[in-house]
BAVOMAR-229199 format. One record per atom (N, C-alpha, C): residue number from 1; residue in one letter; x, y, z. Coordinates in steps of 0.2 Angstrom, whole numbers, m for minus. Example, Ala and Ser with C-alpha at 12.3 -4.5 7.8 and 13.67 -1.06 7.14 Angstrom:
! residues 2
+------+-------+-------+-------+-------+
| pagu | rokol |    px |    py |    pz |
+------+-------+-------+-------+-------+
|    1 |     a |    66 |   m28 |    39 |
|    1 |     a |    62 |   m22 |    39 |
|    1 |     a |    66 |   m16 |    39 |
|    2 |     s |    64 |   m11 |    35 |
|    2 |     s |    68 |    m5 |    36 |
|    2 |     s |    64 |     0 |    39 |
+------+-------+-------+-------+-------+
//
This chain:
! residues 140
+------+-------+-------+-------+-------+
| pagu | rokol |    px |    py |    pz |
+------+-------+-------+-------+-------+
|    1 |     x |   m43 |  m160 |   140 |
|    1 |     x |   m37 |  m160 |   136 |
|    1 |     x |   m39 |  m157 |   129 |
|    2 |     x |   m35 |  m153 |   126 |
|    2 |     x |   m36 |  m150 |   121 |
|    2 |     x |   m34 |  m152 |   115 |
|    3 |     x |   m38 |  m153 |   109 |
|    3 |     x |   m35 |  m154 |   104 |
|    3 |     x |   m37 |  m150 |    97 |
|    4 |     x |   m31 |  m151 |    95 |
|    4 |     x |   m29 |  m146 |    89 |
|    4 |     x |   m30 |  m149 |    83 |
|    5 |     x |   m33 |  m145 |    78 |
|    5 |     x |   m35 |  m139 |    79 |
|    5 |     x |   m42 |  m139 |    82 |
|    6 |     x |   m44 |  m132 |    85 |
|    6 |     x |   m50 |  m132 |    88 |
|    6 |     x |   m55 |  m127 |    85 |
|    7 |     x |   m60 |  m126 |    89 |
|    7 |     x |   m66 |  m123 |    83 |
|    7 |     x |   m65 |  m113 |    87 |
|    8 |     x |   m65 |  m108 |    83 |
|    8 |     x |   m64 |  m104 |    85 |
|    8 |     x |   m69 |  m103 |    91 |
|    9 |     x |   m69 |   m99 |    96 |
|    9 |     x |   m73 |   m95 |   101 |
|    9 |     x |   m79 |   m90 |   101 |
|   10 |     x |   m78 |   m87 |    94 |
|   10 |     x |   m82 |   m82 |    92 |
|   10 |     x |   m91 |   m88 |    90 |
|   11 |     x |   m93 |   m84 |    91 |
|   11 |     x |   m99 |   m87 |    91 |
|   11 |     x |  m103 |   m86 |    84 |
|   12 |     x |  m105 |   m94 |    80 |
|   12 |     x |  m105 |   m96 |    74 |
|   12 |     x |   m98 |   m94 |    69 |
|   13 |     x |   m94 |   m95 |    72 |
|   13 |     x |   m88 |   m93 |    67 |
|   13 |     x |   m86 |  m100 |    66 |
|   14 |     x |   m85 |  m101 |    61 |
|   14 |     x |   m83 |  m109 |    59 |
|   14 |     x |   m74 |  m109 |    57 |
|   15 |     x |   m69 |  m103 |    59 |
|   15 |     x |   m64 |  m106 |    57 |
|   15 |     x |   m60 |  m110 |    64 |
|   16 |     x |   m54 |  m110 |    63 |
|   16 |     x |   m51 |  m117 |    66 |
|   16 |     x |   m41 |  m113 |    71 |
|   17 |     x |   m42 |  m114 |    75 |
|   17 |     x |   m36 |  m112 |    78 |
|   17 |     x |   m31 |  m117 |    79 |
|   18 |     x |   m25 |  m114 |    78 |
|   18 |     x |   m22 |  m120 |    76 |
|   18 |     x |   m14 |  m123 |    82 |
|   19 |     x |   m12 |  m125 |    83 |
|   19 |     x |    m9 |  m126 |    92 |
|   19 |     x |    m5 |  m119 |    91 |
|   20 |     x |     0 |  m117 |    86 |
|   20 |     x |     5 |  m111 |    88 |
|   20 |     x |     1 |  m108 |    91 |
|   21 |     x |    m5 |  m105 |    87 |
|   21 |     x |    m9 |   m98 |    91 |
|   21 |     x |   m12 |   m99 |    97 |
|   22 |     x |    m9 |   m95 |   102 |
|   22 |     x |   m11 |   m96 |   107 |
|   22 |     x |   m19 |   m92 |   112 |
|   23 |     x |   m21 |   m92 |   108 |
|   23 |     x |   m27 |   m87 |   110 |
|   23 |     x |   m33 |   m93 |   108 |
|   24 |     x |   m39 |   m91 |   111 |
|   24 |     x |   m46 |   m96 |   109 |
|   24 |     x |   m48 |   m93 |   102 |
|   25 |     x |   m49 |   m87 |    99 |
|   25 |     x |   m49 |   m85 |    92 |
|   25 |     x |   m46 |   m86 |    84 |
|   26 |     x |   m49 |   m87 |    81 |
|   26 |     x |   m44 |   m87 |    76 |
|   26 |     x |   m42 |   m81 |    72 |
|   27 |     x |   m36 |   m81 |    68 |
|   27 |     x |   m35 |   m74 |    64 |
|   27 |     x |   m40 |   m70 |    64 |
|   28 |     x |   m43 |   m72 |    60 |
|   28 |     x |   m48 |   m67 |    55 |
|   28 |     x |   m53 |   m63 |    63 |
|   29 |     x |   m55 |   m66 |    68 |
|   29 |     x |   m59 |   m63 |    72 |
|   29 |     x |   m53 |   m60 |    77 |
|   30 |     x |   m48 |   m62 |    78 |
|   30 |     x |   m42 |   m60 |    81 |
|   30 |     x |   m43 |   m53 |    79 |
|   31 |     x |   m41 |   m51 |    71 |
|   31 |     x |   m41 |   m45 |    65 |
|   31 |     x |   m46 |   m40 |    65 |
|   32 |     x |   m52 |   m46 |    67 |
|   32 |     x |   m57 |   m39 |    69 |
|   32 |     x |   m59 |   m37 |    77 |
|   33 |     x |   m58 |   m41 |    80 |
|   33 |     x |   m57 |   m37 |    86 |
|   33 |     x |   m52 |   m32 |    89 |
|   34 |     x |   m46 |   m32 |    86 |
|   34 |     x |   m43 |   m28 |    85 |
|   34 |     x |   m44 |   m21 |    84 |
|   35 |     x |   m49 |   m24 |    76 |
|   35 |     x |   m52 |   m16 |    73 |
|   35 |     x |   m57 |   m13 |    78 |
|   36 |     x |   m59 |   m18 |    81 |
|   36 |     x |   m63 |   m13 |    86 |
|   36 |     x |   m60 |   m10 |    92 |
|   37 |     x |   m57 |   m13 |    96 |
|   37 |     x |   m55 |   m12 |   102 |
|   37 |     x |   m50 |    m5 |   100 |
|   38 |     x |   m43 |    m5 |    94 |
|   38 |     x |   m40 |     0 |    94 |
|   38 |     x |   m39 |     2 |    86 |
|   39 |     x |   m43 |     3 |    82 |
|   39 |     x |   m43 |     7 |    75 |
|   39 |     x |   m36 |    11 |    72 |
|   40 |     x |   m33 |    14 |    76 |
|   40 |     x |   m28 |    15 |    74 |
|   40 |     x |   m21 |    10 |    71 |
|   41 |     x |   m22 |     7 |    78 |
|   41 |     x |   m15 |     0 |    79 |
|   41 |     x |   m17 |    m5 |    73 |
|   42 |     x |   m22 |    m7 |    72 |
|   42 |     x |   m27 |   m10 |    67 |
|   42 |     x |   m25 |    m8 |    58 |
|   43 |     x |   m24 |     1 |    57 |
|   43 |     x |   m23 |     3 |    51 |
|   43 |     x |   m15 |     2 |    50 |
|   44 |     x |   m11 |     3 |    55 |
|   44 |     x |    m4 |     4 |    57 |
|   44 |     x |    m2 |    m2 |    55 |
|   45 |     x |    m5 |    m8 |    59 |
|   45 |     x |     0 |   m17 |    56 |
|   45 |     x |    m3 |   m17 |    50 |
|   46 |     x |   m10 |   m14 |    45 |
|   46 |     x |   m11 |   m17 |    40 |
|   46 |     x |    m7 |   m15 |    34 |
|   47 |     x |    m6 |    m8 |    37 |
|   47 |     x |    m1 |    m3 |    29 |
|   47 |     x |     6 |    m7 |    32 |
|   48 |     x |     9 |    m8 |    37 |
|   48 |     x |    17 |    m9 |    38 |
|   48 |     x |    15 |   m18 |    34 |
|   49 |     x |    10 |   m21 |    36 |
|   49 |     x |    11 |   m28 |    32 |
|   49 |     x |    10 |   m28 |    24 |
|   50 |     x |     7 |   m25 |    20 |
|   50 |     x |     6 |   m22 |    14 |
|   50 |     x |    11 |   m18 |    13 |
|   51 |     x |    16 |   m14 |    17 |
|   51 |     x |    20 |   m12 |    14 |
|   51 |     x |    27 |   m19 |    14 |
|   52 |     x |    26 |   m22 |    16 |
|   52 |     x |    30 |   m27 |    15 |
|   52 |     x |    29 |   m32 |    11 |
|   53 |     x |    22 |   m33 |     9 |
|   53 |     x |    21 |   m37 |     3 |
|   53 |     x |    25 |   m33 |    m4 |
|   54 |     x |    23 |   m28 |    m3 |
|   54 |     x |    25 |   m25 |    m8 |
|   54 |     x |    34 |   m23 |   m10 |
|   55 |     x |    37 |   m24 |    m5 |
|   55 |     x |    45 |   m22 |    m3 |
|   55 |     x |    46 |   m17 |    m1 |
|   56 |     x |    41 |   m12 |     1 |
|   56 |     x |    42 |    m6 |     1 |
|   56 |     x |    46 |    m6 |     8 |
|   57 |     x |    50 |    m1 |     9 |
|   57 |     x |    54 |     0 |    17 |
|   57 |     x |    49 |     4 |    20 |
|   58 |     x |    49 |     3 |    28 |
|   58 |     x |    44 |     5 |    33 |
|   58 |     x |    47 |     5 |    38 |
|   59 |     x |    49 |    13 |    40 |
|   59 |     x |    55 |    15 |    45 |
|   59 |     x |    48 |    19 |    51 |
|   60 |     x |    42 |    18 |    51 |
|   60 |     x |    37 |    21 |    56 |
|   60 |     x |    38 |    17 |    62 |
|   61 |     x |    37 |    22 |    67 |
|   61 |     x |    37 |    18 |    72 |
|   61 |     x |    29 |    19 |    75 |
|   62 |     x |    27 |    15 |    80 |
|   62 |     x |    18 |    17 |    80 |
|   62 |     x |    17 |    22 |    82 |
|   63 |     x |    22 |    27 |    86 |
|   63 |     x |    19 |    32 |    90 |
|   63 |     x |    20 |    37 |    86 |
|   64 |     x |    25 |    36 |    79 |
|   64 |     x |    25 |    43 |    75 |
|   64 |     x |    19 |    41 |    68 |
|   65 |     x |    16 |    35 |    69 |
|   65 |     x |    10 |    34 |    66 |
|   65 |     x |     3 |    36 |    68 |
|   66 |     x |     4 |    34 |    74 |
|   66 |     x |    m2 |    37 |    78 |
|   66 |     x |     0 |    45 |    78 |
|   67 |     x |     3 |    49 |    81 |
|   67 |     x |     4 |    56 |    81 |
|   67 |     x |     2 |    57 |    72 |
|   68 |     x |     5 |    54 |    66 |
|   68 |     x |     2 |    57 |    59 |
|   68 |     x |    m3 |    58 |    58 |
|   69 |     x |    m8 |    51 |    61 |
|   69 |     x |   m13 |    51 |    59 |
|   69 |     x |   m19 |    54 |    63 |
|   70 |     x |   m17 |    58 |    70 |
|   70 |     x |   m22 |    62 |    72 |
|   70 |     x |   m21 |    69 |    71 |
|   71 |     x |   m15 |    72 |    68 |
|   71 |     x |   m13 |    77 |    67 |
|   71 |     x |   m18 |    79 |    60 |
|   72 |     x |   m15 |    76 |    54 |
|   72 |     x |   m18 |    75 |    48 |
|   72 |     x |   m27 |    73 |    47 |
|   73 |     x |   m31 |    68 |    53 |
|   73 |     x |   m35 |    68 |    52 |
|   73 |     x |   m38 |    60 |    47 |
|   74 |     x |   m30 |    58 |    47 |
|   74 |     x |   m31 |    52 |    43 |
|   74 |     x |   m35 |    46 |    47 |
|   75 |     x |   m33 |    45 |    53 |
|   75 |     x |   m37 |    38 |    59 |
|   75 |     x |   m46 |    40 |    56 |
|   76 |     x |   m48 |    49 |    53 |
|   76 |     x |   m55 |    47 |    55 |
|   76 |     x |   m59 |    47 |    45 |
|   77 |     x |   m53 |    49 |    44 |
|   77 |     x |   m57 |    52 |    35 |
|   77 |     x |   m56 |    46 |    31 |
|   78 |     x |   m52 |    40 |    32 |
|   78 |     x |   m47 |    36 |    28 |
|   78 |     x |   m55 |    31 |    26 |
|   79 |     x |   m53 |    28 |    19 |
|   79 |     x |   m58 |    23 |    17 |
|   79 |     x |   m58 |    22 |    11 |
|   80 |     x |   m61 |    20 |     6 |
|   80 |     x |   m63 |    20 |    m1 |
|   80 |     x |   m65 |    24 |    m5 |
|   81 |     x |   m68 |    29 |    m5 |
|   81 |     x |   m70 |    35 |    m8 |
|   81 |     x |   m66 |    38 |   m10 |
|   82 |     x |   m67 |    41 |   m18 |
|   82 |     x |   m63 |    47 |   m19 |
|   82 |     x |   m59 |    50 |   m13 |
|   83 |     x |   m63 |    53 |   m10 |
|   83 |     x |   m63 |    59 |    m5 |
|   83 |     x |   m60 |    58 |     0 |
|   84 |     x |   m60 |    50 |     2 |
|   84 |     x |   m56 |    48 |     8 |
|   84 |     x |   m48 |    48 |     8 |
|   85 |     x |   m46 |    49 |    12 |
|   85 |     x |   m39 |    51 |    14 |
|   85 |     x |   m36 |    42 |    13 |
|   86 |     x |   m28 |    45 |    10 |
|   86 |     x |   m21 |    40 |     8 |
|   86 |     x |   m16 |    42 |    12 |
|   87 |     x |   m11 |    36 |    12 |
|   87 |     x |    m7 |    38 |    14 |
|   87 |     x |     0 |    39 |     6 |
|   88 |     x |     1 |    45 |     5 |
|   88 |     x |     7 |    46 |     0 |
|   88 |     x |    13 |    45 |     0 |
|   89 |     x |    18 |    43 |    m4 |
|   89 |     x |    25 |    42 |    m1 |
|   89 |     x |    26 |    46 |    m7 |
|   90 |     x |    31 |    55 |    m4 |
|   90 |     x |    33 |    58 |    m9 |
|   90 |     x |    38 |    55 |   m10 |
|   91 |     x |    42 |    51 |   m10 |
|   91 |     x |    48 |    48 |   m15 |
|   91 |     x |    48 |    39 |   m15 |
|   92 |     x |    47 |    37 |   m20 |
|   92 |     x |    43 |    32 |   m18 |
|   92 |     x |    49 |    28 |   m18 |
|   93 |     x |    56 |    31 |   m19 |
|   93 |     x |    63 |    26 |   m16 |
|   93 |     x |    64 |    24 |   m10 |
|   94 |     x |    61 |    26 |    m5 |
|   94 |     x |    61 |    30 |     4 |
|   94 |     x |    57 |    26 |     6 |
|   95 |     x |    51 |    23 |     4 |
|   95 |     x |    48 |    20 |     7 |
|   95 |     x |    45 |    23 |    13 |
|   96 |     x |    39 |    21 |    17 |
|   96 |     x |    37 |    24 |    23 |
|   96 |     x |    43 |    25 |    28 |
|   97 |     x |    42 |    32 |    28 |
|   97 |     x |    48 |    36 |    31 |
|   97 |     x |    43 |    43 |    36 |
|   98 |     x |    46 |    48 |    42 |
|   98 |     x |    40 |    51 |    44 |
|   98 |     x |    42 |    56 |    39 |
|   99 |     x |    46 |    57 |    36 |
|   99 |     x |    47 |    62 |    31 |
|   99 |     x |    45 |    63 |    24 |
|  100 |     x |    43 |    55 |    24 |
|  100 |     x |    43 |    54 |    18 |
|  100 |     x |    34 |    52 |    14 |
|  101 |     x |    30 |    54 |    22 |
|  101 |     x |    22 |    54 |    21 |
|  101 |     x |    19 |    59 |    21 |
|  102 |     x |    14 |    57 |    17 |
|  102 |     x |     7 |    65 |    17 |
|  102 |     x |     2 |    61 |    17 |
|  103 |     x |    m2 |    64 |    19 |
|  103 |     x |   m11 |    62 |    18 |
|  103 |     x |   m14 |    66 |    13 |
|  104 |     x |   m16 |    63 |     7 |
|  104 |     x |   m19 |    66 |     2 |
|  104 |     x |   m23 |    59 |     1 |
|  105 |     x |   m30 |    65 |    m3 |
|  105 |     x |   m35 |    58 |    m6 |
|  105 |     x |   m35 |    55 |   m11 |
|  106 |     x |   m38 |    52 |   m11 |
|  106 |     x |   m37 |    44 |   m16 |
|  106 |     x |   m35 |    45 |   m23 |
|  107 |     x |   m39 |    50 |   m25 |
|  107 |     x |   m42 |    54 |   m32 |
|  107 |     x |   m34 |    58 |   m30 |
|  108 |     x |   m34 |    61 |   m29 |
|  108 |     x |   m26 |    65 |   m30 |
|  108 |     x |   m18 |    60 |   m29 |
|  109 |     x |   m20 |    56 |   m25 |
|  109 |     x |   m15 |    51 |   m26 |
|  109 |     x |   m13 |    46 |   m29 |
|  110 |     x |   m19 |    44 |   m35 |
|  110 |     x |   m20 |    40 |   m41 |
|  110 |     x |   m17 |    43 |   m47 |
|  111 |     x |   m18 |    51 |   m46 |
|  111 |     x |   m17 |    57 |   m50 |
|  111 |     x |    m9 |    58 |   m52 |
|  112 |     x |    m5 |    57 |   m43 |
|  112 |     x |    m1 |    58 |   m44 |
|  112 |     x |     6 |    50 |   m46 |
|  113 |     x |     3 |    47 |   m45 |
|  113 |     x |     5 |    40 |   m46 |
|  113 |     x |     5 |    40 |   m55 |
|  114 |     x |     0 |    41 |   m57 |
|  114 |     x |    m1 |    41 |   m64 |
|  114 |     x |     6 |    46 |   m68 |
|  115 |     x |     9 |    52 |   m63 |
|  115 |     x |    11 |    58 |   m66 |
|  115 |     x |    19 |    55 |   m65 |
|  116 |     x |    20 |    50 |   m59 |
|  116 |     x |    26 |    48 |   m59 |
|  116 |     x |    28 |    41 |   m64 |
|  117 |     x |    23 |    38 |   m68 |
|  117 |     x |    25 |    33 |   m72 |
|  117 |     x |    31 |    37 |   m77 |
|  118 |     x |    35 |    32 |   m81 |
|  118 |     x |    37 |    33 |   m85 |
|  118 |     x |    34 |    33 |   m93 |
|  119 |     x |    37 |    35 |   m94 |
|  119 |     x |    31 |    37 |  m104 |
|  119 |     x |    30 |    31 |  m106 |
|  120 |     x |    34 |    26 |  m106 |
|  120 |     x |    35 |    22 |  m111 |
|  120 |     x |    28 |    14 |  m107 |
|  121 |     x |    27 |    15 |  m100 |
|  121 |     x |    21 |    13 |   m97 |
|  121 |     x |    14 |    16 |   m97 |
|  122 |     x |    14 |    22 |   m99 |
|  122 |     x |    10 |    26 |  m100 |
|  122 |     x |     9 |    24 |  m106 |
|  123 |     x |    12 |    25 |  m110 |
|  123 |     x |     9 |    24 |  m118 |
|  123 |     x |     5 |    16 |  m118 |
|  124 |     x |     9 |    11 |  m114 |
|  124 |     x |     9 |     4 |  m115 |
|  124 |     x |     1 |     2 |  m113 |
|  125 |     x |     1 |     7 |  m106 |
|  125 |     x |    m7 |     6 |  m104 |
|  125 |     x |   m12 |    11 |  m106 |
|  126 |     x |   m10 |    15 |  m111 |
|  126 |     x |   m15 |    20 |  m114 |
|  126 |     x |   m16 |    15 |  m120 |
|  127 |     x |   m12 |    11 |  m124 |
|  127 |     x |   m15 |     7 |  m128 |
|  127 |     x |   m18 |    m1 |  m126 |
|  128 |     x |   m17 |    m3 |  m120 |
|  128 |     x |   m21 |    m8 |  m117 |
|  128 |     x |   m29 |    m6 |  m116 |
|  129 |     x |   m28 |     0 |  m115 |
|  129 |     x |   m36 |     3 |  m113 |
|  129 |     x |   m39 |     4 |  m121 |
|  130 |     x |   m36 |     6 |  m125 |
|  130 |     x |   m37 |     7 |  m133 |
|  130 |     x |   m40 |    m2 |  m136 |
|  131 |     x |   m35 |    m7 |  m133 |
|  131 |     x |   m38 |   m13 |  m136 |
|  131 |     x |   m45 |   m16 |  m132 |
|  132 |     x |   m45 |   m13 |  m128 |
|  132 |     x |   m51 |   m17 |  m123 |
|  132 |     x |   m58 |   m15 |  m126 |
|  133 |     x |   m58 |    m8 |  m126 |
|  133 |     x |   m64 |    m6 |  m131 |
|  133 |     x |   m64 |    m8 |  m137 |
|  134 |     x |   m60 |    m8 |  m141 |
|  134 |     x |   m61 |   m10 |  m149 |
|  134 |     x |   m64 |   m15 |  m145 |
|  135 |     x |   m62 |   m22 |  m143 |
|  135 |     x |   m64 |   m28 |  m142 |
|  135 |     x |   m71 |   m26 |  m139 |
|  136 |     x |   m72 |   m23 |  m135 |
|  136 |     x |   m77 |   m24 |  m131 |
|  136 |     x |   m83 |   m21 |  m138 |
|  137 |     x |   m81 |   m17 |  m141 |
|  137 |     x |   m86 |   m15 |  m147 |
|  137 |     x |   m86 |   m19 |  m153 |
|  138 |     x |   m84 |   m23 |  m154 |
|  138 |     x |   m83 |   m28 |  m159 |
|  138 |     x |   m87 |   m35 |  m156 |
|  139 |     x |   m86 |   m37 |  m150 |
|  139 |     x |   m90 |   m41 |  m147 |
|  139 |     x |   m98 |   m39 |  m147 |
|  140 |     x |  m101 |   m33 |  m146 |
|  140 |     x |  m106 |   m30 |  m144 |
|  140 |     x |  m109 |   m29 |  m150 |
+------+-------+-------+-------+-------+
//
């Protein structure tokens, strides 16, 4: 007989499954098996769950995500570095839309997000940056 909660399946994994989930794994090794088995699908529910944290609308469907991101190259270039490829929303009222996506890098879509604020936040966080250093030189 089974009892809940029970100790994950993954070998040395200490977390705990709980009755709803119906698998021997818990989340987190669920999450990463995933990432290995299919990398795509993996990137696909992370941005569509993120983009719902965030509010954004997220009109993709996985086969016009998958068809994006082998076209554009994003499935292989995508990461943390400057250099590595984003996903863009050229209108950021639209929300992930297939029209409404581009793959640029990181460095360019920090660039471009900074060009879409409004003045009055731009100013607010050019003098937040102005107090930190005073501070941090005054401390020093």
């Amino acid at each position: 007989m089974n009892t809940y909660p029970r100790k994950c399946a993954t070998n040395f994994c200490r977390g705990i499954v709980l009755k709803t989930h119906h698998n021997k794994f818990c989340r987190k090794c669920q999450w990463r098996r995933l990432k290995e088995k299919d990398p795509i699908k993996y990137a696909f529910l992370k941005l569509k769950g993120r983009a719902r944290e965030r509010g954004h609308a997220f009109q993709l469907s996985f086969g016009q995500y998958r068809k994006f991101a082998v076209e554009t190259g994003y499935d292989k270039l995508k990461g943390k570095t400057k250099h590595s490829l984003s996903i863009h929303r050229k209108d950021n009222d639209k929300g992930y839309h297939p029209d409404n996506i581009e793959a640029v890098t990181l460095s360019l879509n920090s660039r471009l997000q900074w060009a879409n604020l409004p003045g009055y936040l731009k100013e607010e966080m050019l003098e937040a940056e102005r107090q930190s250093r005073l501070n941090a030189l005054a401390s020093a």
